[in-house]
N, C-alpha and C positions, 0 to 999 in steps of 0.2 A: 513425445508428450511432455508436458510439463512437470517439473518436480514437485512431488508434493510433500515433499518434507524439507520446502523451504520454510523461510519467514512469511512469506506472501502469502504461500495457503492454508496456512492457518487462522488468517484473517478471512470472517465471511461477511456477507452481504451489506460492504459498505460499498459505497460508491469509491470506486480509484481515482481519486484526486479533481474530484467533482466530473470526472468524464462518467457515459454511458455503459458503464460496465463495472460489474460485480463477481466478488469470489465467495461462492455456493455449495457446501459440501467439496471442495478440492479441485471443483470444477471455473471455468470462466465464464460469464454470464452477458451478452451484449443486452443491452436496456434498451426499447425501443417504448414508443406510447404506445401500440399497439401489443405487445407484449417483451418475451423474453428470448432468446438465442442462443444455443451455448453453441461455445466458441472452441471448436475440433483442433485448428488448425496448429500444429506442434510450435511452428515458427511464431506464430501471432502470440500466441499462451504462452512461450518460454520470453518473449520479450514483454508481455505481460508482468510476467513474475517478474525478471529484472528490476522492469520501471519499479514495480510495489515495494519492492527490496530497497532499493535506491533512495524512495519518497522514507520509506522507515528511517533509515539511515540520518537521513537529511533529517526528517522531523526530531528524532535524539538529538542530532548536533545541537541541532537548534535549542531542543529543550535544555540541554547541559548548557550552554552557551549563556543562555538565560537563567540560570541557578547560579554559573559562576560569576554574571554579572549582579545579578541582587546580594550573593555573599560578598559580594568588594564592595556596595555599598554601605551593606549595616556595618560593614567592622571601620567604614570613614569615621573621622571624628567628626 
């Protein structure tokens, strides 16, 4: 089963990286227009979390990346 005391499952019911799938109470959730799915499968949900983990990671980079790029430019003359 997946960990649930990663980074990943404590984020809920956002969309993972605009894909069809949400994290709901600790659990995985496949999006369909007809409704909802949860997602059993230990392998599927443990690379689940990963990607979430991964996209976190990346989005700090990113956000740090961009703070230390705005702070080099106010301190230009």
């Amino acid at each position: 089963m997946s960990d649930t005391n990663s980074s990943a499952a404590r984020h809920s019911s956002a969309p993972l990286a605009g894909a069809p799938v949400v994290r709901r109470g600790g659990q995985w959730w496949l999006i369909t227009g007809d409704g909802s799915v949860l997602a059993t499968d230990p392998t599927f949900t443990g690379e689940l979390d990963r990607f979430a983990a991964a996209k976190a990671a990346a989005d700090r980079a990113v956000a740090q990346l961009r703070a230390d790029r705005g702070n080099r430019h106010r301190r230009s003359p």
